[in-house]
SELUMLUM-777323 format. One record per residue: residue number from 1; z, x, y of N, C-alpha, C in turn. Coordinates in steps of 0.02 Angstrom, whole numbers, plus 32768, in hexadecimal, padded with zeros to 4 digits. Atoms other than C-alpha are relative to their C-alpha. Layout:
BEGIN
<roro><n>NUM</n><n_up>Z</n_up><n_east>X</n_east><n_north>Y</n_north><ca_up>Z</ca_up><ca_east>X</ca_east><ca_north>Y</ca_north><c_up>Z</c_up><c_east>X</c_east><c_north>Y</c_north></roro>
...
***
This chain:
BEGIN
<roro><n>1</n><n_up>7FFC</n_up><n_east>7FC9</n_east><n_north>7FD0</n_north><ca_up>6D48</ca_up><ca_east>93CE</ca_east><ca_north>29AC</ca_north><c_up>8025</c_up><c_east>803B</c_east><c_north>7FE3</c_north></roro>
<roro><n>2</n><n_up>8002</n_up><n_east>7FD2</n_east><n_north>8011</n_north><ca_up>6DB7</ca_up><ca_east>9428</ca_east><ca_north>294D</ca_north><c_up>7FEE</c_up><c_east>8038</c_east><c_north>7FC9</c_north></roro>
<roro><n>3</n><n_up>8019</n_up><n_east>7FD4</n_east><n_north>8022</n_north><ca_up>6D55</ca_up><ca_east>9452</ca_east><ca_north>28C8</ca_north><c_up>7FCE</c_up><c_east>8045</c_east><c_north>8035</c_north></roro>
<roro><n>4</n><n_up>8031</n_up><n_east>7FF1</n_east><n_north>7FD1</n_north><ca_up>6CD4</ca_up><ca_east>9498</ca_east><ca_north>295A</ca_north><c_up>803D</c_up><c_east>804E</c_east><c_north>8025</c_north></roro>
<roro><n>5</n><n_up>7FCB</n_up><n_east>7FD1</n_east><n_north>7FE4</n_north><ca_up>6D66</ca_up><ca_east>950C</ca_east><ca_north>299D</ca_north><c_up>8015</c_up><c_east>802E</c_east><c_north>7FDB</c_north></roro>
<roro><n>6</n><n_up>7FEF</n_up><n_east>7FC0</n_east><n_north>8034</n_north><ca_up>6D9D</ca_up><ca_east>955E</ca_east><ca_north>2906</ca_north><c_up>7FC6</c_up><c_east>8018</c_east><c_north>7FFC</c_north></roro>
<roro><n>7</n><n_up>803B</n_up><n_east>7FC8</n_east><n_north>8019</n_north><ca_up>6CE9</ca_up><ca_east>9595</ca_east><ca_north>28D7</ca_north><c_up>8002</c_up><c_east>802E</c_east><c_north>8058</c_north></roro>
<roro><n>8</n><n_up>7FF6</n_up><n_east>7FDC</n_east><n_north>7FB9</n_north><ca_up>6CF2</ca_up><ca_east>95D7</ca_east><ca_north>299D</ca_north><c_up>8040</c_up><c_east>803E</c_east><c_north>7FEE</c_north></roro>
<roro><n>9</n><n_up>7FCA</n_up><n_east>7FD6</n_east><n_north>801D</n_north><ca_up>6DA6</ca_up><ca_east>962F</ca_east><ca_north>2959</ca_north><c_up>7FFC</c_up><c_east>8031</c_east><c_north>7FD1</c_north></roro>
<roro><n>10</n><n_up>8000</n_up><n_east>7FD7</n_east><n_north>8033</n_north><ca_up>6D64</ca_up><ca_east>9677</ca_east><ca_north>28D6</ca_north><c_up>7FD8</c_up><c_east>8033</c_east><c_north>8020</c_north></roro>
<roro><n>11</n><n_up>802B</n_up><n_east>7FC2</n_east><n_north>7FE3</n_north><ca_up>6CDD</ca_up><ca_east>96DF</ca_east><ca_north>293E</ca_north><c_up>8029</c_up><c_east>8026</c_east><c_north>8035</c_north></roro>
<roro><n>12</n><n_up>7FD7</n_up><n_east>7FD7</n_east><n_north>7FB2</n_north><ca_up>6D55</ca_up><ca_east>9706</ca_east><ca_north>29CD</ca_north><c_up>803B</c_up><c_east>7FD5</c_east><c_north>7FFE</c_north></roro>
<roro><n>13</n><n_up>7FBC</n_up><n_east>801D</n_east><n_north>8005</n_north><ca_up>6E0F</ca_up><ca_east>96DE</ca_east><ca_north>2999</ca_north><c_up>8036</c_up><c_east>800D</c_east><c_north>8045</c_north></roro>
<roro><n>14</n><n_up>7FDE</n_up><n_east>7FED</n_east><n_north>7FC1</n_north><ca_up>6E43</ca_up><ca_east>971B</ca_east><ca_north>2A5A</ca_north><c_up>7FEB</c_up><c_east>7FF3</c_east><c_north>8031</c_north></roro>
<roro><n>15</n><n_up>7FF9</n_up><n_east>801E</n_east><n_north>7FCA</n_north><ca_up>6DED</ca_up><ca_east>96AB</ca_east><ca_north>2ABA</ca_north><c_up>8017</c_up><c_east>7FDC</c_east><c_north>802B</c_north></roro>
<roro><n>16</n><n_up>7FD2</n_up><n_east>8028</n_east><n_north>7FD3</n_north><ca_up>6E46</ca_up><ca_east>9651</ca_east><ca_north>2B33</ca_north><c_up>7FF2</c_up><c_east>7FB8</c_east><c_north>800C</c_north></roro>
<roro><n>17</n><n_up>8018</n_up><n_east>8034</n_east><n_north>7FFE</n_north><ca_up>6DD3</ca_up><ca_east>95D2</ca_east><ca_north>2B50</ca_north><c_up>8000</c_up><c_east>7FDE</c_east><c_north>7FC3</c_north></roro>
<roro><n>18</n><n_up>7FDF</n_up><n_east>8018</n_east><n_north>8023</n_north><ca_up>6DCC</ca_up><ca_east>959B</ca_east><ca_north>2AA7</ca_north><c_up>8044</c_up><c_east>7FFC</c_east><c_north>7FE5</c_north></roro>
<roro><n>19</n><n_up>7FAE</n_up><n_east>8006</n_east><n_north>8015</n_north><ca_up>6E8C</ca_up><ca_east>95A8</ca_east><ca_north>2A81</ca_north><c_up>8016</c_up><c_east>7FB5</c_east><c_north>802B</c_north></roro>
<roro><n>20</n><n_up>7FE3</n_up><n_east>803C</n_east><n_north>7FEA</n_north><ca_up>6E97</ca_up><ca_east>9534</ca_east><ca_north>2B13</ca_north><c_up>7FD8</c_up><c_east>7FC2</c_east><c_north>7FE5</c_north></roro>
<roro><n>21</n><n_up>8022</n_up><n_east>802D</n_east><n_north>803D</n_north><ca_up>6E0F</ca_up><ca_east>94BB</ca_east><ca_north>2AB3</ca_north><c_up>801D</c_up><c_east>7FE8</c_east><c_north>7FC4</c_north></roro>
<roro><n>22</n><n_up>7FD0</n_up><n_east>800D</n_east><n_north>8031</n_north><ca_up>6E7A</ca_up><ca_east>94BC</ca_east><ca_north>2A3C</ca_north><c_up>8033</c_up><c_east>7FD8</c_east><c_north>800A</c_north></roro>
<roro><n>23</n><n_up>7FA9</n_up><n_east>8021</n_east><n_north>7FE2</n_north><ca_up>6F26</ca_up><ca_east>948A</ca_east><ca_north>2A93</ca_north><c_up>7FE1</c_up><c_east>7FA4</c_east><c_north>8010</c_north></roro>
<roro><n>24</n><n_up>8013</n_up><n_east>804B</n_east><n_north>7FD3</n_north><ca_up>6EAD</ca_up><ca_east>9400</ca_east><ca_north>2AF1</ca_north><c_up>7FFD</c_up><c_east>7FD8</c_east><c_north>7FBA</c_north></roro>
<roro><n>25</n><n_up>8022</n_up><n_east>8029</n_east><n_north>8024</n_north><ca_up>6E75</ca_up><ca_east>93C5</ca_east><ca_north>2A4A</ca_north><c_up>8049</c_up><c_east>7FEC</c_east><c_north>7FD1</c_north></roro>
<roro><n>26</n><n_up>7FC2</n_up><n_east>801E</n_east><n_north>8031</n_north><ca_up>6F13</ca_up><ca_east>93AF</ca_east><ca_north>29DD</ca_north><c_up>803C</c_up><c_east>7FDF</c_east><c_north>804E</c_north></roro>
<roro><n>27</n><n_up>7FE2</n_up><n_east>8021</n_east><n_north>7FD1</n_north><ca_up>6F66</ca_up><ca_east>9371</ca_east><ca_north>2A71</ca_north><c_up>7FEE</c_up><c_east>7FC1</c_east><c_north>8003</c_north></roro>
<roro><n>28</n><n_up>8021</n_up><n_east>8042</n_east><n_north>8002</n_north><ca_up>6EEE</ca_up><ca_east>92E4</ca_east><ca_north>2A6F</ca_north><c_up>8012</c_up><c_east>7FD8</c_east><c_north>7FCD</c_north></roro>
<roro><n>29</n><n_up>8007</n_up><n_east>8012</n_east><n_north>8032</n_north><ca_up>6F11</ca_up><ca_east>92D2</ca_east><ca_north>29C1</ca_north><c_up>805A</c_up><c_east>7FEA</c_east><c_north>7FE9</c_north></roro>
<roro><n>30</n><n_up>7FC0</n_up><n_east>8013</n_east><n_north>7FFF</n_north><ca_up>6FD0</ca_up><ca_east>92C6</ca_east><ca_north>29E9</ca_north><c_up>802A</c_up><c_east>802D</c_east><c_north>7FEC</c_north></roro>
<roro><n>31</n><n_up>8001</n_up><n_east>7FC8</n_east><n_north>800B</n_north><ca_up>6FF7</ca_up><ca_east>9378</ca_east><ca_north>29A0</ca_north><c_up>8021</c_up><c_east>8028</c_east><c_north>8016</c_north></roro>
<roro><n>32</n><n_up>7FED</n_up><n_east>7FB7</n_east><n_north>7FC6</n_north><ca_up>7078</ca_up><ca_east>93BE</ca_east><ca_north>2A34</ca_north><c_up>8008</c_up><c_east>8043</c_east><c_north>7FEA</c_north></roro>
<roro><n>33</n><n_up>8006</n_up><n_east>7FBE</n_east><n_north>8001</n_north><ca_up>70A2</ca_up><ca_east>9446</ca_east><ca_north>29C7</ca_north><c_up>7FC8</c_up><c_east>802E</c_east><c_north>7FE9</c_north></roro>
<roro><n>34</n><n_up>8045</n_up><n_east>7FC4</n_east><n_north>7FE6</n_north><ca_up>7001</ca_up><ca_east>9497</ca_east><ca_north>29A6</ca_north><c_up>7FE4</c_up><c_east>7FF5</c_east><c_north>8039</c_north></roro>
<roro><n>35</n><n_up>800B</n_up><n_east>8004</n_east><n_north>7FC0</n_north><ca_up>6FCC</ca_up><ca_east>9460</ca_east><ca_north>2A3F</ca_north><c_up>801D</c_up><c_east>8041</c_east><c_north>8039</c_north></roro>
<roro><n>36</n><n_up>7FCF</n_up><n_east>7FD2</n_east><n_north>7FE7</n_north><ca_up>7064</ca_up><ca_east>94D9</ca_east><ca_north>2A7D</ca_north><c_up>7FED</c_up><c_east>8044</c_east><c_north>7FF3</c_north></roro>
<roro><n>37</n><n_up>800D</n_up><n_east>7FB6</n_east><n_north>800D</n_north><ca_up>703C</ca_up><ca_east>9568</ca_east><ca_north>2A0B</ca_north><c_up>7FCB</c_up><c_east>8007</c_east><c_north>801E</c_north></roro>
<roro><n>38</n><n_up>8044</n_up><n_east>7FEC</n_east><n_north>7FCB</n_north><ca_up>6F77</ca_up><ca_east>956E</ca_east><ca_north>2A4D</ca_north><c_up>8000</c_up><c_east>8006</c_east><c_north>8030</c_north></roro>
<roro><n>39</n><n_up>7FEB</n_up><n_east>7FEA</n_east><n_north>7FB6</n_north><ca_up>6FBC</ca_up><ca_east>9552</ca_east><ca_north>2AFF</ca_north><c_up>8012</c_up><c_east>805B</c_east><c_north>8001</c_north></roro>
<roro><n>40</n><n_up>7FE0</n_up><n_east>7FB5</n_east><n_north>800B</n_north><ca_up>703A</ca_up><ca_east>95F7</ca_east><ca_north>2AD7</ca_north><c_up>7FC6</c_up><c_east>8044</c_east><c_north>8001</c_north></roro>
<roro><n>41</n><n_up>8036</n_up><n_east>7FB9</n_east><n_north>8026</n_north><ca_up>6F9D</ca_up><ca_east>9663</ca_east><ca_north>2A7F</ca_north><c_up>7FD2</c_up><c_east>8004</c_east><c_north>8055</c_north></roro>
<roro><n>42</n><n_up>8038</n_up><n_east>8007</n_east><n_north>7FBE</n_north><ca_up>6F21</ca_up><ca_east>9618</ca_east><ca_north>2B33</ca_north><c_up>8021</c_up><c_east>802C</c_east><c_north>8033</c_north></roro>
<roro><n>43</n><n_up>7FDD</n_up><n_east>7FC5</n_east><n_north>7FC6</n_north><ca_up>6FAF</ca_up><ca_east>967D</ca_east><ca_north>2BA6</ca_north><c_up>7FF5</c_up><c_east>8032</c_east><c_north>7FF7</c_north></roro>
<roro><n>44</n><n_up>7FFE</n_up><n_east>7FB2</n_east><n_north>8009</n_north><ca_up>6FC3</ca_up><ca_east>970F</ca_east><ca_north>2B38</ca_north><c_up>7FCA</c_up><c_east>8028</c_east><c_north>7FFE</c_north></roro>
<roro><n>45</n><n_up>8052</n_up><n_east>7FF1</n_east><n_north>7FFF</n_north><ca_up>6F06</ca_up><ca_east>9717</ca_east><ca_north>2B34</ca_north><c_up>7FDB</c_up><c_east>7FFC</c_east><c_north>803C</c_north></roro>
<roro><n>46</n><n_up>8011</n_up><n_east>8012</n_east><n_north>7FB8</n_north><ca_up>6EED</ca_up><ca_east>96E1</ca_east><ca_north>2BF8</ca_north><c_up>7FEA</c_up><c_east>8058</c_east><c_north>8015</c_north></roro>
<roro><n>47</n><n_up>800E</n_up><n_east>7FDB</n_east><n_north>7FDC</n_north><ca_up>6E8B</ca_up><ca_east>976D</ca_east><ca_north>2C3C</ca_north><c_up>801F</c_up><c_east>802B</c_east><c_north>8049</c_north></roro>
<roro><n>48</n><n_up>7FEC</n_up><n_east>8001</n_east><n_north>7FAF</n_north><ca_up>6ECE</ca_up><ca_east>9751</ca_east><ca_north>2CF0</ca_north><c_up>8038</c_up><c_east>7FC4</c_east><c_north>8015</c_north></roro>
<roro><n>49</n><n_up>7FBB</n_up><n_east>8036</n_east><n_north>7FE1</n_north><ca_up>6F6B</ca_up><ca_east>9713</ca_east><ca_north>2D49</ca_north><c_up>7FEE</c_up><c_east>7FA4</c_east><c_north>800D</c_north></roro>
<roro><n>50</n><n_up>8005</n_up><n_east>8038</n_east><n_north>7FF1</n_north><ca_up>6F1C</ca_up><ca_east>968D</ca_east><ca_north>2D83</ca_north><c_up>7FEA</c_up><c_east>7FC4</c_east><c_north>7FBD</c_north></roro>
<roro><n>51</n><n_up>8008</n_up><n_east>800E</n_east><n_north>803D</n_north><ca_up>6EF4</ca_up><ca_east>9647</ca_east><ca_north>2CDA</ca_north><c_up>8043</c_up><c_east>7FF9</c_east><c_north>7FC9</c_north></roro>
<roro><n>52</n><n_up>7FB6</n_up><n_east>7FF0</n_east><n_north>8013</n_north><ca_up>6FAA</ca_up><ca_east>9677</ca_east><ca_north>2C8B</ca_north><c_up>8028</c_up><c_east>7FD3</c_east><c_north>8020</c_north></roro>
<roro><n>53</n><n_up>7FDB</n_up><n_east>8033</n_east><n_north>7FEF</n_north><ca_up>6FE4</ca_up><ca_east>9606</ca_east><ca_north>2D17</ca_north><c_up>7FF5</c_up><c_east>7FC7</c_east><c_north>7FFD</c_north></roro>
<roro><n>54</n><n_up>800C</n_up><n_east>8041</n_east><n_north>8004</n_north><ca_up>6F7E</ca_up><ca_east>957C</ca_east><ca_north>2CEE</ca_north><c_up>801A</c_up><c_east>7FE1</c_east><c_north>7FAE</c_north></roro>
<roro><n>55</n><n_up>7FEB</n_up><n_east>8011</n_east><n_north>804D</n_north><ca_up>6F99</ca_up><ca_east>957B</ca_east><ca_north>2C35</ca_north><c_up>8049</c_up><c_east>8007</c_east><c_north>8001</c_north></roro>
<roro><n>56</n><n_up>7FA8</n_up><n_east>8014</n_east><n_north>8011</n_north><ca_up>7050</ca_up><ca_east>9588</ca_east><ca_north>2C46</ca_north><c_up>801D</c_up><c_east>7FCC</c_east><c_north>803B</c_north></roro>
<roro><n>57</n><n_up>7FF5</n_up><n_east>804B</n_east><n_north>7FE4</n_north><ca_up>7062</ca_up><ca_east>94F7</ca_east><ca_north>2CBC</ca_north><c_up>7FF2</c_up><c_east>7FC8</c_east><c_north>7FD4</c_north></roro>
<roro><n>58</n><n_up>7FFB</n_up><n_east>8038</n_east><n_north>8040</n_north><ca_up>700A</ca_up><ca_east>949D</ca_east><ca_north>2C3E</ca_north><c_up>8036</c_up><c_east>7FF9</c_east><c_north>7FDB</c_north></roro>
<roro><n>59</n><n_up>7FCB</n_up><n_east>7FF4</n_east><n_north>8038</n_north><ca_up>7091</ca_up><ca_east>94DC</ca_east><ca_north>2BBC</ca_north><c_up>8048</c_up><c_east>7FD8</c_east><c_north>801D</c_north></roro>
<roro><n>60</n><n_up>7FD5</n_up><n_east>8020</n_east><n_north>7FE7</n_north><ca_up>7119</ca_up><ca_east>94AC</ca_east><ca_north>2C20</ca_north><c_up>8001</c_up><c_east>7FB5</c_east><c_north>801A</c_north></roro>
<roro><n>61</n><n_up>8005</n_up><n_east>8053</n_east><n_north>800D</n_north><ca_up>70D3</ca_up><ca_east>93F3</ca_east><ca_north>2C32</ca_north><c_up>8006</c_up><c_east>7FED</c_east><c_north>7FC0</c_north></roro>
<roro><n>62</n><n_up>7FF0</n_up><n_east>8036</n_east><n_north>802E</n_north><ca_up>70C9</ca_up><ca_east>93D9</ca_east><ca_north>2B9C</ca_north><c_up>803C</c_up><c_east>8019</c_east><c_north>7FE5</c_north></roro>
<roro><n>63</n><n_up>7FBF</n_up><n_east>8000</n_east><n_north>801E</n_north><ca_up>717C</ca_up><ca_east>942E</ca_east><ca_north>2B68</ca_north><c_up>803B</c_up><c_east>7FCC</c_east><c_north>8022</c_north></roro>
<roro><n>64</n><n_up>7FD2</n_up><n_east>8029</n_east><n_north>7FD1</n_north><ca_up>71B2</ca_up><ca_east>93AB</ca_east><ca_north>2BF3</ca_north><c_up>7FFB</c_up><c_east>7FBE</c_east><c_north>7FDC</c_north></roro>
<roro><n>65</n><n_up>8029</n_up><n_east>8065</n_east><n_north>8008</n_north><ca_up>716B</ca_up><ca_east>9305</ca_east><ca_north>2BA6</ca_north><c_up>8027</c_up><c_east>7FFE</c_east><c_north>7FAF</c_north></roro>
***
């Protein structure tokens, strides 16, 4: 998957959706801190509040665990 995400990164390094593809996928892989930074980039890249607040709830679960 994450080869599949970077080639996505490389055409559009400010999508949100993939950034969070990212976080999901090294997360899986056990990864918290890139997991963290891609979370970080999915906020600063969140379009809309409501998006900013979902990706940083995530962030703050996993800075909790």
């Amino acid at each position: 998957a994450i080869k599949h995400y970077k080639k996505g990164l490389k055409l559009d390094n400010s999508r949100h959706e993939i950034l969070f593809g990212m976080a999901k996928a090294y997360h899986e892989l056990g990864d918290v801190s890139e997991a963290q930074r891609f979370l970080e980039r999915a906020v600063k890249y969140s379009p809309n509040e409501q998006d900013k607040q979902r990706y940083s709830s995530k962030l703050a679960t996993l800075a909790s665990n």
